[in-house]
TORMAR-436842 format. One record per residue: x, y, z of N, C-alpha, C in turn; residue in one letter. Coordinates in steps of 0.05 Angstrom, whole numbers, padded with zeros to 5 digits, always signed. Layout:
! TORMAR-436842
XYZXYZXYZA;...
***
This chain:
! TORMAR-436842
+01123-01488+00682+01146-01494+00698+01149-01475+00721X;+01152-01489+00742+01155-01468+00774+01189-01464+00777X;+01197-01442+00778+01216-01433+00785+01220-01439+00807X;+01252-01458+00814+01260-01469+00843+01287-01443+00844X;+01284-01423+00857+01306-01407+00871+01336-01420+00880X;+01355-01414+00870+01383-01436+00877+01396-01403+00890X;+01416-01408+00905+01429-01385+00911+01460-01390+00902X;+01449-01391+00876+01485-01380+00861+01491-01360+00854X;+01505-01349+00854+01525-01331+00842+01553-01335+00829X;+01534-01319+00794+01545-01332+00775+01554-01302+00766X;+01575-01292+00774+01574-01260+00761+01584-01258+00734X;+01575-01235+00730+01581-01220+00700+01592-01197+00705X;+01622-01191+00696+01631-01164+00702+01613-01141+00694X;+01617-01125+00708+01605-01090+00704+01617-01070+00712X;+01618-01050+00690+01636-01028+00698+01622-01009+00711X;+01595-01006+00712+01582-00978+00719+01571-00966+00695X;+01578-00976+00668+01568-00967+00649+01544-00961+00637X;+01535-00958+00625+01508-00973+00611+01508-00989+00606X;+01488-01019+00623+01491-01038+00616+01465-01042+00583X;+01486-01066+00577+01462-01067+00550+01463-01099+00534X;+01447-01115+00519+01442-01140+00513+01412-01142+00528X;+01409-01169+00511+01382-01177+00528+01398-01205+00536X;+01387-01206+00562+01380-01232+00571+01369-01258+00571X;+01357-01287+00576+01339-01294+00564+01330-01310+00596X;+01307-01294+00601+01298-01309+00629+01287-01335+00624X;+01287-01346+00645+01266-01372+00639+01238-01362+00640X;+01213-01369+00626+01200-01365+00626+01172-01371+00638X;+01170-01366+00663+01145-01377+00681+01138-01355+00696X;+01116-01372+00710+01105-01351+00728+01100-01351+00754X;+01096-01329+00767+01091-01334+00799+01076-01307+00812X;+01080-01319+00839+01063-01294+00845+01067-01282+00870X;+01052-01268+00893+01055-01258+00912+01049-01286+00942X;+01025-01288+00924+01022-01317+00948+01022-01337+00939X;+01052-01344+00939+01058-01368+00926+01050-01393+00955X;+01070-01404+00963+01066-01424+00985+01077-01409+01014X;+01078-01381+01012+01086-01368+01037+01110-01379+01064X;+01130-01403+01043+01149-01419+01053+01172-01399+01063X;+01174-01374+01051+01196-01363+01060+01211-01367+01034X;+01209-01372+01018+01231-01381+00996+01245-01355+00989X;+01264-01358+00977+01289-01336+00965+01298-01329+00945X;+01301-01319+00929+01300-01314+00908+01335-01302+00902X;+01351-01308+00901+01377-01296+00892+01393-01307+00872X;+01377-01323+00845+01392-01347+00834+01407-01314+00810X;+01432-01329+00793+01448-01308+00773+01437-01327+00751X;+01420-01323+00726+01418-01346+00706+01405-01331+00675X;+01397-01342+00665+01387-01321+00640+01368-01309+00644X;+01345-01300+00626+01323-01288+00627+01301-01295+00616X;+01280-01286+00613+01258-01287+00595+01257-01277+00569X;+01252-01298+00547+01257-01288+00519+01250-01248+00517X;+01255-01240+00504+01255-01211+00497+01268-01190+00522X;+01272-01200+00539+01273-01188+00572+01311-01174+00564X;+01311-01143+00573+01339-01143+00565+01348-01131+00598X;+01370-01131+00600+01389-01135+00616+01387-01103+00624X;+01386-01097+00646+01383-01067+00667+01408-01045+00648X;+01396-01025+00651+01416-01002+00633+01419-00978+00662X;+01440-00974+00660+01445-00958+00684+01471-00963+00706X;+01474-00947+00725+01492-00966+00745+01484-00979+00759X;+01502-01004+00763+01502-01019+00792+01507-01009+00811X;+01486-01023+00833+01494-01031+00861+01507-01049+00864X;+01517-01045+00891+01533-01060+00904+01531-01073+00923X;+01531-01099+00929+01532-01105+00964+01504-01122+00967X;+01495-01122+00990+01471-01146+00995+01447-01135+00998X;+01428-01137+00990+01396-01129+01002+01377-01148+01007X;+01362-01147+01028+01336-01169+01032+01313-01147+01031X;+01294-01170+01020+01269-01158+01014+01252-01179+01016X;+01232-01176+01025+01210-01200+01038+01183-01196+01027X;+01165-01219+01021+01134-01205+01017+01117-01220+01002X;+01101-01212+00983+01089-01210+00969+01099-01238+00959X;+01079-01262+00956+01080-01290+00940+01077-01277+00918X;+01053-01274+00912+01048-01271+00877+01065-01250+00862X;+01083-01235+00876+01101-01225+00856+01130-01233+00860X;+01125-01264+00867+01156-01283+00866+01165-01279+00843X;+01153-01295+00822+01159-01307+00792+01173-01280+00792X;+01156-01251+00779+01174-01231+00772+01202-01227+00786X;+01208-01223+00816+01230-01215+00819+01243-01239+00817X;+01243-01264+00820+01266-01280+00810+01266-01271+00789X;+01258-01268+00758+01270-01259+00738+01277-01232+00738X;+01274-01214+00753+01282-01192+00757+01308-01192+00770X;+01315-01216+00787+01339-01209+00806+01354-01223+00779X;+01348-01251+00766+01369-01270+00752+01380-01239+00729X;+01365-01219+00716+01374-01208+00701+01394-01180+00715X;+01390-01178+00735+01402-01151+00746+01432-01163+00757X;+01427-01190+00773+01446-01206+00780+01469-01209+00764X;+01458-01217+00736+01480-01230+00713+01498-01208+00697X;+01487-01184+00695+01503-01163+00690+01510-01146+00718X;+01499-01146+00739+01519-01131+00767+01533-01161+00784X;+01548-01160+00783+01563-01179+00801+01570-01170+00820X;+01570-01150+00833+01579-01145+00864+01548-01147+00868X;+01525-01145+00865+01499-01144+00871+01485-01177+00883X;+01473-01180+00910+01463-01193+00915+01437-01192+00935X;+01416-01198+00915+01382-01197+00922+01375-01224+00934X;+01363-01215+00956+01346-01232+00971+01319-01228+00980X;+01304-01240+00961+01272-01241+00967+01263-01259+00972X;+01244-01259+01001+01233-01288+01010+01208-01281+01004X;+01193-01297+00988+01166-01299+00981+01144-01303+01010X;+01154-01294+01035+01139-01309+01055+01109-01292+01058X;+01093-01276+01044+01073-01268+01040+01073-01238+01046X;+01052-01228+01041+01049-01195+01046+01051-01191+01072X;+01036-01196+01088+01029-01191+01114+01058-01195+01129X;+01061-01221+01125+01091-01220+01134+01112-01201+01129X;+01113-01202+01106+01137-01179+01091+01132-01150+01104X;+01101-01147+01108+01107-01117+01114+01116-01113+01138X;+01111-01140+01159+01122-01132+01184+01145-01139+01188X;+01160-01151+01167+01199-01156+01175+01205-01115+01157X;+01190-01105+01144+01200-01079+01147+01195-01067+01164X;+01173-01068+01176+01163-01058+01209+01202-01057+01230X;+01195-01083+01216+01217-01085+01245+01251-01081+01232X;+01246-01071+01211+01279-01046+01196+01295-01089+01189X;+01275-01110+01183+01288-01136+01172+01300-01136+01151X;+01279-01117+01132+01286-01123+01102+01295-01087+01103X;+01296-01084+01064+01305-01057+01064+01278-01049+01051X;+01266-01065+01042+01239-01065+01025+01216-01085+01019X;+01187-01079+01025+01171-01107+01026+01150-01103+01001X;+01148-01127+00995+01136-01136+00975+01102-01137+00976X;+01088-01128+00972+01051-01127+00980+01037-01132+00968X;+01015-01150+00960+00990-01143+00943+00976-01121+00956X;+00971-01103+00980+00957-01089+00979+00981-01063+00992X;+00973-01034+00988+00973-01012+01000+00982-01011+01035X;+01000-00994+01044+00996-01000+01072+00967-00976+01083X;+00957-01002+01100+00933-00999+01109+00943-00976+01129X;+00913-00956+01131+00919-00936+01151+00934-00937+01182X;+00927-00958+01189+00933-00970+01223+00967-00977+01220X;+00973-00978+01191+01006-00992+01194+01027-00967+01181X;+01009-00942+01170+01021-00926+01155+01047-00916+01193X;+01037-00911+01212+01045-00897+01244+01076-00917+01238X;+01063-00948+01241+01090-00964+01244+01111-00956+01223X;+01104-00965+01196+01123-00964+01177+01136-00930+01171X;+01125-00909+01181+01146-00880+01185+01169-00894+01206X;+01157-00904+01223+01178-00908+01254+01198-00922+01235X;+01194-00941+01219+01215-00955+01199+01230-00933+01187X;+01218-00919+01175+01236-00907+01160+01245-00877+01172X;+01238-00871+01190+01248-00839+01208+01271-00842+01204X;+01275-00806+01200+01255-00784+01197+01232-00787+01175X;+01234-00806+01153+01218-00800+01125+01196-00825+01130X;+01179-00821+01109+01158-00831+01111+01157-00863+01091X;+01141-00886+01095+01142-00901+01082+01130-00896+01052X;+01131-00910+01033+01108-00903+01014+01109-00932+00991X;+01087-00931+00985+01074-00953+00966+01086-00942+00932X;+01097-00961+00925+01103-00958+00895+01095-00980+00878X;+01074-00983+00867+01061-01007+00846+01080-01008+00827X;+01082-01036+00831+01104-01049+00816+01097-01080+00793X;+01076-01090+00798+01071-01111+00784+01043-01118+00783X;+01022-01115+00766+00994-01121+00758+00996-01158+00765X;+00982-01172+00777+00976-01190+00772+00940-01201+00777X;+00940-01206+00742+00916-01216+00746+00905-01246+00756X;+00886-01241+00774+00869-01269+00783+00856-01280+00769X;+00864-01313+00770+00852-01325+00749+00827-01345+00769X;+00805-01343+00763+00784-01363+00769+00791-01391+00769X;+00810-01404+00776+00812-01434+00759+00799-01456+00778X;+00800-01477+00754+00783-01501+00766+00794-01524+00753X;+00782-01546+00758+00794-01576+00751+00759-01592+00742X;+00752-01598+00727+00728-01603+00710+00730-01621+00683X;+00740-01638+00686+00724-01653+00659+00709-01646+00639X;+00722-01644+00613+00715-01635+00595+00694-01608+00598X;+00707-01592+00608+00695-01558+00611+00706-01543+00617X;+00734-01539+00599+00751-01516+00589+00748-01498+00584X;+00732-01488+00575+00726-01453+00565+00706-01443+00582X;+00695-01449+00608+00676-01439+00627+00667-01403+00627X;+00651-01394+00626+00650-01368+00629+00631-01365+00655X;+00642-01358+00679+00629-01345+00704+00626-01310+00700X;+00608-01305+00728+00595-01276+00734+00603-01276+00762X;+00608-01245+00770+00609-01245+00803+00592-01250+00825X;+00563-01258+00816+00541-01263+00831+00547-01297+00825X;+00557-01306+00808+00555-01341+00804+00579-01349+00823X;+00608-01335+00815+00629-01339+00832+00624-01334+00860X;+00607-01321+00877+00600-01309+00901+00584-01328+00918X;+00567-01344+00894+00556-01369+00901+00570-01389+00911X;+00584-01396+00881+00613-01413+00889+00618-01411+00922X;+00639-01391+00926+00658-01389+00936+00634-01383+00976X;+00613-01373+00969+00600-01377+01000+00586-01401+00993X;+00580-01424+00988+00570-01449+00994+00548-01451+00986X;+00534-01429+00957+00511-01433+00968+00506-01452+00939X;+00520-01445+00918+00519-01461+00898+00535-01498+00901X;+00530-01514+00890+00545-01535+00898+00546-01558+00881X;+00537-01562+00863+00542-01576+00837+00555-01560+00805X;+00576-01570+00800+00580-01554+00767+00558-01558+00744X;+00538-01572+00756+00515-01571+00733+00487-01554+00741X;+00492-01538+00758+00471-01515+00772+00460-01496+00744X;+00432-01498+00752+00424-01481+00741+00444-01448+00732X;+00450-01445+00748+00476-01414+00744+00488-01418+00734X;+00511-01445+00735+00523-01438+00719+00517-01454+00689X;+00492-01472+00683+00481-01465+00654+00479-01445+00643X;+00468-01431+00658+00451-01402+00642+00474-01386+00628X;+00501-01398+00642+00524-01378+00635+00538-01397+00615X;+00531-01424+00609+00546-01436+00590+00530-01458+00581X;+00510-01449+00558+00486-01466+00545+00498-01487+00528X;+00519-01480+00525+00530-01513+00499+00552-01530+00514X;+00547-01518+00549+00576-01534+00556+00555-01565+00571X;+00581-01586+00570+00572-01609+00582+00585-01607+00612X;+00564-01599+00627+00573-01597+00657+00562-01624+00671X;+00585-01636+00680+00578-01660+00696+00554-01648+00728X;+00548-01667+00746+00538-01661+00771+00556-01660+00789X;+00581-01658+00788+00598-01669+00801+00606-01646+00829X;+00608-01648+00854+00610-01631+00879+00630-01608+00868X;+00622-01592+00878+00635-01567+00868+00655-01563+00901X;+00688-01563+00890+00698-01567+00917+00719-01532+00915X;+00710-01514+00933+00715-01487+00923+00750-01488+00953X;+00769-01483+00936+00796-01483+00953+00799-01457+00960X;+00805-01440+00990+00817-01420+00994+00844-01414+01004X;+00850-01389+01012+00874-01390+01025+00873-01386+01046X;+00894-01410+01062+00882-01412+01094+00896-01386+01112X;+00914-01371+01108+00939-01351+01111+00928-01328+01097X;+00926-01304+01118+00929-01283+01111+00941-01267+01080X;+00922-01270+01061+00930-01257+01041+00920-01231+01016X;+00947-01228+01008+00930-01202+00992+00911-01210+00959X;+00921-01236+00953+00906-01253+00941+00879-01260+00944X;+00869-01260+00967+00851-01259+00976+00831-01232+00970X;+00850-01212+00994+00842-01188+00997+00816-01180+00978X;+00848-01176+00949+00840-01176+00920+00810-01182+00906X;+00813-01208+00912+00796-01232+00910+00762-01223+00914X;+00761-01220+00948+00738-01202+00958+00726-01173+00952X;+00757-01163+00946+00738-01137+00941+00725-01132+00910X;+00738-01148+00896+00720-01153+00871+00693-01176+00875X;+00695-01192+00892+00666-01196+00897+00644-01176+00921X;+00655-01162+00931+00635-01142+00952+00631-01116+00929X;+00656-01111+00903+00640-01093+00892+00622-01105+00861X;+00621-01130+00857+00610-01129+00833+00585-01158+00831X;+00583-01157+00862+00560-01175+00872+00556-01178+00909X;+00554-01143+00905+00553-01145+00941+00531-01162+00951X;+00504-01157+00938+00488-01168+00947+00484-01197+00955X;+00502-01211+00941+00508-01250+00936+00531-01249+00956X;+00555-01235+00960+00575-01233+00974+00567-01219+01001X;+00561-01230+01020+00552-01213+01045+00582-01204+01068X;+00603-01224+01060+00626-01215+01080+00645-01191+01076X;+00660-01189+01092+00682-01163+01083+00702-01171+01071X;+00706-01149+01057+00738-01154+01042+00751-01156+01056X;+00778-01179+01057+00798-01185+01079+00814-01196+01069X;+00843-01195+01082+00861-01210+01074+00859-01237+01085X;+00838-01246+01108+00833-01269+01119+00813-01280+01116X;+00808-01309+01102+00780-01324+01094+00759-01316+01102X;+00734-01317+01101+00718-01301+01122+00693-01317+01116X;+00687-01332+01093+00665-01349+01093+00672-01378+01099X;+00656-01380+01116+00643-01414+01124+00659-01438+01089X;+00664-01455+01108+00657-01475+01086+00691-01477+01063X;+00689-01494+01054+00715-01499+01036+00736-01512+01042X;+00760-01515+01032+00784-01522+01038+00802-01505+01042X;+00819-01496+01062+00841-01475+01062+00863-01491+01052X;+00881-01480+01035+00907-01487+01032+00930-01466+01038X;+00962-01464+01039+00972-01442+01045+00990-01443+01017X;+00985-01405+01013+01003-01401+00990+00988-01398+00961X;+01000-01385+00937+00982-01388+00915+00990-01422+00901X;+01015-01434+00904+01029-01457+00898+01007-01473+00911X;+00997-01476+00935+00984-01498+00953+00947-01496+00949X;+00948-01478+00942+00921-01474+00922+00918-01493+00897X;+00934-01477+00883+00940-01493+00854+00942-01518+00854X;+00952-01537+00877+00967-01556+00876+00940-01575+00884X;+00918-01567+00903+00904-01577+00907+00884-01576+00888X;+00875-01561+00877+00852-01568+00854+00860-01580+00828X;+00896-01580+00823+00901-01587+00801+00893-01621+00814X;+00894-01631+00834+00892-01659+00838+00865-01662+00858X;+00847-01654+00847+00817-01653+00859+00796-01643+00838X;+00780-01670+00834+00763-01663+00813+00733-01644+00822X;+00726-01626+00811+00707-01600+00815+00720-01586+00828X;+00744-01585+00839+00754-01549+00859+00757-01540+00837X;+00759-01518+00852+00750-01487+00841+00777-01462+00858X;+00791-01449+00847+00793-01425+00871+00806-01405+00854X;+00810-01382+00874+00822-01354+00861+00860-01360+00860X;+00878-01353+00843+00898-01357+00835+00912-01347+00818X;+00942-01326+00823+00942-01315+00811+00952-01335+00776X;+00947-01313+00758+00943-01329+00727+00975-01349+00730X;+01000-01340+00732+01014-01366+00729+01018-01379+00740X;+00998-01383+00769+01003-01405+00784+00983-01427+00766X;+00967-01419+00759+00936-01433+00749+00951-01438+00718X;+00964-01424+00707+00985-01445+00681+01003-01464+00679X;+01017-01454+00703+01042-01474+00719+01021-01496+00721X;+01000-01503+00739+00987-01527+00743+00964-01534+00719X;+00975-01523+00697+00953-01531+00680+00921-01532+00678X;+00917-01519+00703+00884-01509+00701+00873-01497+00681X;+00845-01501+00682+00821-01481+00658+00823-01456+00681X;+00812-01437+00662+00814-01400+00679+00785-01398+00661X;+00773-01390+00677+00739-01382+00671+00742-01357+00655X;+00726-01352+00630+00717-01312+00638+00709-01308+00646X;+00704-01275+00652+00682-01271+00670+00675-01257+00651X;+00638-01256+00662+00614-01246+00643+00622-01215+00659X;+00634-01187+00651+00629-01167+00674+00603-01153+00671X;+00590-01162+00645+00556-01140+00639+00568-01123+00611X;+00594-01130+00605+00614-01121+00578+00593-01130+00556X;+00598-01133+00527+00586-01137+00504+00594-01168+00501X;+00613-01181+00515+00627-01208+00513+00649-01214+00540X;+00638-01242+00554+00662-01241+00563+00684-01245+00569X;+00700-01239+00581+00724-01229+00573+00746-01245+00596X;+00766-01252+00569+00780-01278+00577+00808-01262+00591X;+00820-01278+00612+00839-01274+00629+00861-01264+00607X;+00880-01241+00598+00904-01234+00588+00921-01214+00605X;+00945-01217+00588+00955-01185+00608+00942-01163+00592X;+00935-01156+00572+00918-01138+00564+00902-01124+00566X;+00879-01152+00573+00858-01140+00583+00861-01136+00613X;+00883-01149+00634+00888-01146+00660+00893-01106+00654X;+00915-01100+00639+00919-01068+00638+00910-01052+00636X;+00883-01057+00618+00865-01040+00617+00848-01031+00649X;+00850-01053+00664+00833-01052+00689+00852-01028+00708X;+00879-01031+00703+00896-01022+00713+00898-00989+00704X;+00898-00985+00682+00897-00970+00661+00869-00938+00686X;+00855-00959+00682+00837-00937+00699+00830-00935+00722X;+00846-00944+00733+00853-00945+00762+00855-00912+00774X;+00842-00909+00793+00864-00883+00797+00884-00881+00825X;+00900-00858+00816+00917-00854+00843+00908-00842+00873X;+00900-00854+00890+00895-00847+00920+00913-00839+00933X;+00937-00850+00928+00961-00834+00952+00960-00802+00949X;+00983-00788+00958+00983-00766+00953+01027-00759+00945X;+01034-00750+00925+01062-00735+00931+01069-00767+00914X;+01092-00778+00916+01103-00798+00910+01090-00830+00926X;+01072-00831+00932+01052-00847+00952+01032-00850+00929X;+01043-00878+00916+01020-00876+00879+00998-00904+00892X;+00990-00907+00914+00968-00917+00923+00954-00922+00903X;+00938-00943+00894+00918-00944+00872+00889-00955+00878X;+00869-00938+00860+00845-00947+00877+00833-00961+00840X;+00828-00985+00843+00817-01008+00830+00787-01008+00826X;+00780-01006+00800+00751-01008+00798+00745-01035+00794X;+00738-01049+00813+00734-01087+00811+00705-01084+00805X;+00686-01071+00795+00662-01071+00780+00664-01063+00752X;+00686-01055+00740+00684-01050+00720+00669-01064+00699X;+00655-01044+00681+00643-01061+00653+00648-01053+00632X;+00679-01039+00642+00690-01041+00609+00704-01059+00592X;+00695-01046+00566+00706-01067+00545+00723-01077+00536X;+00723-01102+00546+00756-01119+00543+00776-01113+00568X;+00756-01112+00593+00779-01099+00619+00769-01124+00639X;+00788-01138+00648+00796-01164+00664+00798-01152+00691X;+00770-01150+00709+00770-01137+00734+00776-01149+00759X;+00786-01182+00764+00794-01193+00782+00830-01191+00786X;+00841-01166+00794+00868-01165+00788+00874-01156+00820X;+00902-01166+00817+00922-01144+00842+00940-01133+00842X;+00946-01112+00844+00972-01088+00841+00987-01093+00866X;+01008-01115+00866+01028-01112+00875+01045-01090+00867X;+01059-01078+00903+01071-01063+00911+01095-01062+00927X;+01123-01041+00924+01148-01041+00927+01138-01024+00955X;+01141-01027+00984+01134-01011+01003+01171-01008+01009X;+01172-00982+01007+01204-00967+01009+01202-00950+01032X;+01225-00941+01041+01220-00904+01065+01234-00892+01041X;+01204-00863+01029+01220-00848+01008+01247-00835+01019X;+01247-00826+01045+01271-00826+01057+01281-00838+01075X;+01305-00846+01087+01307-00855+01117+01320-00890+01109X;+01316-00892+01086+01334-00926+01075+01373-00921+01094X;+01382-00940+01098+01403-00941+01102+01424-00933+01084X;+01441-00920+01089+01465-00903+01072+01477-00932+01057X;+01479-00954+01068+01504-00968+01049+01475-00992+01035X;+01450-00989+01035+01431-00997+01021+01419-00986+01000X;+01417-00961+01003+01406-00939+00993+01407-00932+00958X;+01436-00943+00948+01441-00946+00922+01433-00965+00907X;+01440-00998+00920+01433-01014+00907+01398-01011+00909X;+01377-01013+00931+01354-01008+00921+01351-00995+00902X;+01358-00960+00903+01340-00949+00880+01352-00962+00849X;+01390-00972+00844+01392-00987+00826+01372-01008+00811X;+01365-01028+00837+01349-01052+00827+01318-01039+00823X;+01297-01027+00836+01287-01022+00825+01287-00998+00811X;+01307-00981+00798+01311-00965+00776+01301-00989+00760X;+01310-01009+00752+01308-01033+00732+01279-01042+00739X;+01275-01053+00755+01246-01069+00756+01212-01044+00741X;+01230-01019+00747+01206-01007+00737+01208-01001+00714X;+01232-00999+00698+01237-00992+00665+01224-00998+00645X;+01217-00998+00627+01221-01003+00594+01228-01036+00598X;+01251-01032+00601+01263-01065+00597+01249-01085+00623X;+01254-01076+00645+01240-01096+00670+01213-01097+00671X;+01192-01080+00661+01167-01088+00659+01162-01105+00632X;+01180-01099+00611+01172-01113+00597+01171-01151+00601X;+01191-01158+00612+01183-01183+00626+01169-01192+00633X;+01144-01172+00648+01127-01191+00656+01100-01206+00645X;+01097-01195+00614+01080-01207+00600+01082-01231+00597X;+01101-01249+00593+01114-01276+00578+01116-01289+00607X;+01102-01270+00631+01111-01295+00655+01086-01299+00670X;+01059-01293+00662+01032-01288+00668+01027-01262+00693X;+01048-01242+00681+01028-01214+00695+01026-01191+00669X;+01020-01169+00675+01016-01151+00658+01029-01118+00666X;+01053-01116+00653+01060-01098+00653+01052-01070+00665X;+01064-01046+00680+01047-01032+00685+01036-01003+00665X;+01015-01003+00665+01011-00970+00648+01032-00953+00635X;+01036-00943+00613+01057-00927+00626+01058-00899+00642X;+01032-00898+00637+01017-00863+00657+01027-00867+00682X;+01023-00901+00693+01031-00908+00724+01063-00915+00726X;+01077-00933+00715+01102-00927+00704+01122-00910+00710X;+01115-00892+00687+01127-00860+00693+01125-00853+00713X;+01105-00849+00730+01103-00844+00767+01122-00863+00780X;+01115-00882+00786+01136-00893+00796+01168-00897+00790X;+01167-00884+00763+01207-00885+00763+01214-00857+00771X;+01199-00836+00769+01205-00814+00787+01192-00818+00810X;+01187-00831+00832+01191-00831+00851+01214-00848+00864X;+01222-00874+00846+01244-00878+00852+01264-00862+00843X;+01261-00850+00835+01294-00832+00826+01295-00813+00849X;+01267-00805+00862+01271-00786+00895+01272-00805+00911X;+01283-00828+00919+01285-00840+00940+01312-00830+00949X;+01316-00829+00981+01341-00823+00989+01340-00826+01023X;
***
């Protein structure tokens, strides 16, 4: 089920107390590059089974925040639960993509943007000017793993490799009954049928993602650069992770990268991938954490930048993922903004708001990474 964003406001009194109960979100999923429509996210409604209700004080008053598709699904259930116990509180997140999002903070639009990737060196100059005197900084906020999915007749349980997917996805492979991908699935019945590989036609970090786990774990098959923009010949562009989904769910042999609840929402098969592991290893939030898990930190100070081993061959670790990110000014936010942000995400990084995101197809973050990030939001100012 795709979450349609309504902008009601349904309040629930709050004193400032400790808030406490669980909530019960609806339970779906989404992502950073959803259909990059601009959509909004401010509905007041229940939650996701186990998901409890923000502990702490409220904010007050209005915030916009722009960005990141594939980490839609989360903050609508992140806003419906913060919403329903703060009633003076009203969140507005437009899903209109990363690239976008970072530049309505560029330009002081939002109070905070939503990213699959890090700000890149060339944008770190702009986004200080946003936040002067203080500096911007990256806070990972939501794992979402990429799911391989496809549309195939009777060949549900598929297991791909990053040299077979690299094929795929540059043109060079072109039937689902190829020699490659037998070798990778000896008891499956693969029809001949055109192998129709969907990308995203719009600048994304979905993408980004996407590439740099094929330039590191089949550079040699993968000859282009990692980018947030298509870069090989050949395929279908669609816009959005929604307009992806939408097209291979109604196209027999596509194929494309997606994050995991867009590719559930439309009922697709999700490949494993073979990583050179002992077995391989099927799409979870689990095994997404583990990848995450050993990630390490590149920023420097409260700047928890993460650097992603997309070659990994460890065991039971799901290496096609993306670490969506909260891009904040650790200082320099607006005085009558300033509360409700660190409020709402005080919550989105907790105990209780990460736990949400298992039951909505992402994976919670570490808690080694976690812990960093709620002390750096508690120094925001």
């Amino acid at each position: 089920m795709t979450i349609r964003p309504r902008s009601v406001r349904r309040g629930i009194g709050f004193t400032g107390l400790a808030l406490a109960g669980a909530l019960t979100l609806a339970a779906c999923g989404s992502d950073d590059n959803s259909s990059g429509d601009d959509k909004k996210s401010s509905t007041k409604a229940a939650s996701a089974p186990g998901a409890e209700a923000p502990k702490g004080d409220c904010g007050t008053g209005k915030l916009a925040a722009a960005g990141s598709s594939a980490q839609k699904n989360a903050m609508d259930e992140w806003i419906k639960a913060y919403q329903a116990k703060c009633s003076g509180a009203t969140i507005d997140y437009a899903s209109s993509g990363s690239g976008t999002g970072r530049q309505s903070f560029f330009d002081k639009q939002v109070t905070f943007a939503g990213s699959d990737s890090a700000l890149k060196p060339e944008e770190v100059t702009k986004a200080a000017a946003a936040c002067a005197p203080g500096q911007a900084i990256n806070l990972p906020m939501v794992t979402g793993p990429i799911a391989v999915a496809y549309n195939v007749s009777g060949a549900k349980d598929l297991v791909l490799d990053a040299k077979t997917i690299a094929g795929i996805f540059s043109g060079k492979i072109t039937k689902w009954d190829a020699a490659e991908i037998k070798a990778l699935n000896p008891n499956a019945q693969l029809p001949g049928t055109a192998i129709q590989p969907v990308h995203r036609s719009e600048a994304s970090g979905t993408t980004e993602n996407f590439t740099k786990y094929l330039k590191a774990a089949a550079g040699a098959d993968w000859t282009f650069d990692a980018a947030q923009d298509w870069k090989a010949p050949g395929g279908q562009g669609a816009k959005g992770s929604e307009g992806v989904a939408q097209i291979v769910k109604s196209t027999q042999g596509a194929i494309t990268y997606v994050e995991q609840s867009y590719a559930e929402n439309a009922g697709l098969s999700i490949a494993a991938i073979n990583t050179g592991a002992s077995a391989p290893v099927k799409l979870t939030p689990e095994a997404a954490g583990k990848a995450v898990e050993a990630a390490k930190i590149a920023g420097t100070g409260n700047d928890l930048k993460l650097s992603v081993d997309y070659a990994t061959k460890a065991e039971g670790a799901y290496p096609i993922i993306l670490v969506t990110y909260e891009i904040v000014c650790e200082k320099g936010t607006a005085a009558d903004k300033l509360p409700l942000m660190k409020s709402f995400l005080t919550y989105t990084s907790s105990v209780e708001g990460q736990k949400v995101l298992a039951g909505i197809g992402y994976a919670p973050l570490p808690t080694t990474v976690a812990d960093k990030v709620r002390a750096a939001v508690a120094g925001l100012s």
